[in-house]
C-alpha positions as CSV (number, residue, x, y, z in Angstrom):
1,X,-13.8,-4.3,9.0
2,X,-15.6,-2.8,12.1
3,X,-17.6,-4.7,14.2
4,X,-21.4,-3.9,14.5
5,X,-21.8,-5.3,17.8
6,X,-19.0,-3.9,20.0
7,X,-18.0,-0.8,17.2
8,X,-14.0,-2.0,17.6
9,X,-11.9,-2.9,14.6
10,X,-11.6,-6.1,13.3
11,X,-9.1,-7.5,10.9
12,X,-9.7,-10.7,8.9
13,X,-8.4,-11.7,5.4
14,X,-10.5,-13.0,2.9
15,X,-8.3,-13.5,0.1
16,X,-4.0,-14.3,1.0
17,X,-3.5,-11.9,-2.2
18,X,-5.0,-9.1,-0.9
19,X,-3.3,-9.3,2.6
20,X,-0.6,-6.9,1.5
21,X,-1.0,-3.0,2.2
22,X,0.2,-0.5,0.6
23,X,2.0,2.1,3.2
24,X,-1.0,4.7,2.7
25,X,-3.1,2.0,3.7
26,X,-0.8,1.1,7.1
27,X,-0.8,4.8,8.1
28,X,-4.5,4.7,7.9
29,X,-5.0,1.4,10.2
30,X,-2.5,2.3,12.7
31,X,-4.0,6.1,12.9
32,X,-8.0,4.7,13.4
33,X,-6.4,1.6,15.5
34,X,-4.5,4.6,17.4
35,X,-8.0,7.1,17.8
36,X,-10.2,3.8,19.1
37,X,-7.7,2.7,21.9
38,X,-7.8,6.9,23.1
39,X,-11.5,7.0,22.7
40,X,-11.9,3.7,24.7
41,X,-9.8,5.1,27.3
42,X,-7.6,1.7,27.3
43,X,-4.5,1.7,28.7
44,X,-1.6,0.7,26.6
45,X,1.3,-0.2,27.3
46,X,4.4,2.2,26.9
47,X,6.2,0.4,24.5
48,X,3.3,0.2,22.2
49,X,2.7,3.8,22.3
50,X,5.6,5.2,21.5
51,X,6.3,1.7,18.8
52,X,2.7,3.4,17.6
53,X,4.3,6.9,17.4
54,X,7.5,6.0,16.2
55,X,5.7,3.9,12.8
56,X,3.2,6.8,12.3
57,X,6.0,9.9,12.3
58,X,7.9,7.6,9.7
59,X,5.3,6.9,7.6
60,X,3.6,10.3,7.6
61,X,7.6,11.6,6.4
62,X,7.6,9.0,3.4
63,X,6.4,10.1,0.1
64,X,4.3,7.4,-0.1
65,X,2.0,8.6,2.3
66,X,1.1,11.7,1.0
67,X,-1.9,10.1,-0.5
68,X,-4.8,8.4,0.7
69,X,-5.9,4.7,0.2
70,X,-8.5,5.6,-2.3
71,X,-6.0,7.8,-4.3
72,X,-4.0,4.4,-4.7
73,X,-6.9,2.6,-5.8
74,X,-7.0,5.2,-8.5
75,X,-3.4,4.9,-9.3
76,X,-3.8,0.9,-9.5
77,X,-7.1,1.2,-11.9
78,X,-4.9,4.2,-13.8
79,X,-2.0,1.6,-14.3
80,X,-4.8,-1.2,-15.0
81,X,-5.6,0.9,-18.3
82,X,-2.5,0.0,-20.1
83,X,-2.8,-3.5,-20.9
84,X,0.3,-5.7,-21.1
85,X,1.4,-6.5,-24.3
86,X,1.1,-9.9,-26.3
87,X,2.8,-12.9,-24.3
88,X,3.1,-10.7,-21.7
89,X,2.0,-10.7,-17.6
90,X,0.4,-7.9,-16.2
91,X,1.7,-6.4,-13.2
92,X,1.4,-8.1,-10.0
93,X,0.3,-6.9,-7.5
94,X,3.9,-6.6,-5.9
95,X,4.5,-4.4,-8.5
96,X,2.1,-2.2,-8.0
97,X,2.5,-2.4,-4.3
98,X,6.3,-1.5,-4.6
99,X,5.4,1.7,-7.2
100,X,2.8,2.8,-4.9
101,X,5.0,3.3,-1.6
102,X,8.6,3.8,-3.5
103,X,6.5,6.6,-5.7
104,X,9.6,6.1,-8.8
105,X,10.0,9.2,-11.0
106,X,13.0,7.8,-13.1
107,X,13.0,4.6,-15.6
108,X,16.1,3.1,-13.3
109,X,13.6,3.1,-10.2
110,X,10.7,2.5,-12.1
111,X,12.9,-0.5,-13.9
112,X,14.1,-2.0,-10.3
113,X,10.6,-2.4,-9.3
114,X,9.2,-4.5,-12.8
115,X,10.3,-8.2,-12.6
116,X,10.2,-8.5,-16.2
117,X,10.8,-5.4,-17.1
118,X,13.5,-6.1,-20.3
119,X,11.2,-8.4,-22.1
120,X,8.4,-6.1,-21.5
121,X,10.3,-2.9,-22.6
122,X,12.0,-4.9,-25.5
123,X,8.9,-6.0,-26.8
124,X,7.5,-2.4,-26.4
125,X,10.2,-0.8,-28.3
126,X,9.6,-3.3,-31.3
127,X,6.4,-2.5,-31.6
């Protein structure tokens, strides 16, 4: 959230649940957080430069962050479309979260990730 009156960045959370951010999302906040300290001609200190650096060149390499935050959000509302099946819980959001940034392209991956995922597949393969 960005302030009116002074123009910096401001964090708050509103809701515990949505506290969590996906990597794309992190890359984001540390690159605008990183662009307002340069433009504001602060002086920071060493460590937190380079710590700065060090997060954005390894998030920036992680397939993960080849994406945007609103591509996410479209990823999120494309897995929203299939609906869980009866009895079943829909993904949570650590879920979704952990398929965003770990990006899985096999079932074993995609399986690690899903809490529940034998009862869910089970129950999708009797169907």
């Amino acid at each position: 959230v960005k302030s009116a009156k002074s123009g910096s960045l401001k964090m708050e959370i509103l809701d515990d649940c949505d506290a969590v951010l996906c990597n794309a999302e992190v890359l984001e906040l540390v690159k605008s957080i990183q662009l307002e300290a340069s433009k504001s001609g602060f002086q920071r200190p060493e460590v937190a430069v380079l710590t700065t650096n060090q997060v954005i060149q390894y998030l920036e390499s992680s397939n993960s962050c080849n994406v945007t935050p609103n591509e996410v959000q479209q990823l999120y509302g494309e897995l929203a479309k299939f609906p869980p099946l009866d009895g079943q819980e829909p993904l949570k959001k650590k879920e979704l979260l952990n398929i965003a940034n770990f990006r899985p392209t096999t079932l074993v991956s995609l399986y690690s990730i899903i809490d529940h995922v034998i009862v869910v597949l089970q129950l999708k393969q009797d169907s």
